[in-house]
C-alpha positions in Angstrom: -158.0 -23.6 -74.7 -160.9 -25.4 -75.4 -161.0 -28.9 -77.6 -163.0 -27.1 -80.4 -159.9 -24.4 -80.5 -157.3 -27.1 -80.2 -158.9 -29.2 -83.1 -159.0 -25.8 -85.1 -155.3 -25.0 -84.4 -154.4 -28.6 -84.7 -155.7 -28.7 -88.5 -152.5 -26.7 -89.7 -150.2 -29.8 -89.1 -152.0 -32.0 -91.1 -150.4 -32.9 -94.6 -153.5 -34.6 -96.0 -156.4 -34.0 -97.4 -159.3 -34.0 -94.9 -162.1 -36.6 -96.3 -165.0 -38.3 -94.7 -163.9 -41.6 -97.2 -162.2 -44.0 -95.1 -160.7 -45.8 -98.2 -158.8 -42.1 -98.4 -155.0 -41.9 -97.5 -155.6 -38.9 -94.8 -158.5 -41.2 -93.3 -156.0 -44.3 -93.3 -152.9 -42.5 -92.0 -154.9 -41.0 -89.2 -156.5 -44.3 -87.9 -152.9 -45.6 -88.0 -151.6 -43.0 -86.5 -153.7 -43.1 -83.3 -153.1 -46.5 -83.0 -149.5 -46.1 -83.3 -149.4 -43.4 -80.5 -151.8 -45.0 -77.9 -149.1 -48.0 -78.4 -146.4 -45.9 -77.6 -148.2 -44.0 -74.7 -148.6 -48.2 -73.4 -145.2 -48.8 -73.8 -144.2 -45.8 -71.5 -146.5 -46.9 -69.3 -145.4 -50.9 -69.6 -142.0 -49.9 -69.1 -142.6 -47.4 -65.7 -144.1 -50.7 -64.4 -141.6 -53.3 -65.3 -138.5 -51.4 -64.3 -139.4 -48.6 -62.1 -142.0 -51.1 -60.1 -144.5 -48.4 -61.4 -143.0 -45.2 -59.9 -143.1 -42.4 -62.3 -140.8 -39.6 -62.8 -141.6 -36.4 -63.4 -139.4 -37.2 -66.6 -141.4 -40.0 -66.8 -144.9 -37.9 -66.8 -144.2 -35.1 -69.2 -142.7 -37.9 -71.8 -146.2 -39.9 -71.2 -148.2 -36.4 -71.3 -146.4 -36.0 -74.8 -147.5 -39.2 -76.2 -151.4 -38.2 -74.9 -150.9 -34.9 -76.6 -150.1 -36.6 -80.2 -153.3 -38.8 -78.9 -155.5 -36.3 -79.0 -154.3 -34.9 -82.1 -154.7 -38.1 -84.6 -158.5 -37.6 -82.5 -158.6 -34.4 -83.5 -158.0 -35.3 -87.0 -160.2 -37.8 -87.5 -162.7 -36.2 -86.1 -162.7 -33.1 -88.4 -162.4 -36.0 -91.0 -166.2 -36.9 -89.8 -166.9 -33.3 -89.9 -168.1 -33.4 -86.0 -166.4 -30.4 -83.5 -164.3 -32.5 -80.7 -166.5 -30.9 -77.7 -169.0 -33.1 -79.5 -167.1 -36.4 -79.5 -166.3 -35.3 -75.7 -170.1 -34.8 -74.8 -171.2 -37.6 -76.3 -168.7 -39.7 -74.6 -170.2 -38.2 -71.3 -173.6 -38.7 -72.6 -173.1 -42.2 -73.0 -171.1 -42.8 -69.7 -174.1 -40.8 -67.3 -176.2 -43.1 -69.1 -174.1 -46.5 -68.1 -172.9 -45.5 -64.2 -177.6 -44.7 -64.3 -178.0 -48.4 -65.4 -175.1 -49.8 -63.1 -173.3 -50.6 -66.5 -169.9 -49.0 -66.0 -168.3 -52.6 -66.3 -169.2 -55.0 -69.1 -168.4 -55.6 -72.5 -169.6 -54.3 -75.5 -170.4 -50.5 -76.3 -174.0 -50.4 -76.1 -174.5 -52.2 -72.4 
């Protein structure tokens, strides 16, 4: 499956509307939601590290992989929201890493190093 498919097939889960307005309760529940699931996927990972001195399980994997799936669906969502295919979001995260790791700019802050 390709990230164009998956964000197709993931649309029939969402409940809300699908609007580019931010102030919109679809646009707000799905910002939340992504940053209520990359929270939990840090938590598995906090907790692997503080009391399995960072050994993970194969329990431990498919209960992180699960969190990264529910991830990459609130991204899915959002970015149908913007009306912009995933692959795109994907290549133009490449785009914009080639062009950092060209300049020597992998580490820094800010997004536009």
């Amino acid at each position: 499956m390709n990230l164009d498919e998956y964000q197709e097939q993931s649309k029939q889960y969402d409940t809300s509307s699908a609007t580019m307005d931010p102030t919109s309760i679809g646009f707000s529940e799905k910002i939340l939601g992504l940053v209520g699931e990359a929270g939990e996927t840090a938590d598995k990972i906090k907790k692997i590290l503080r009391d399995k001195n960072g050994i993970i399980s194969p329990e431990d994997k498919d209960e992180v992989i699960k969190e990264l799936g529910d991830v990459l669906w609130y991204v899915a969502g959002l970015s149908r929201y913007l009306e912009t295919p995933l692959s795109v979001v994907a290549k133009n995260n490449l785009d914009k890493l080639e062009s950092r790791r060209t300049r020597n700019q992998i580490h820094g802050a800010g997004d536009n190093r």
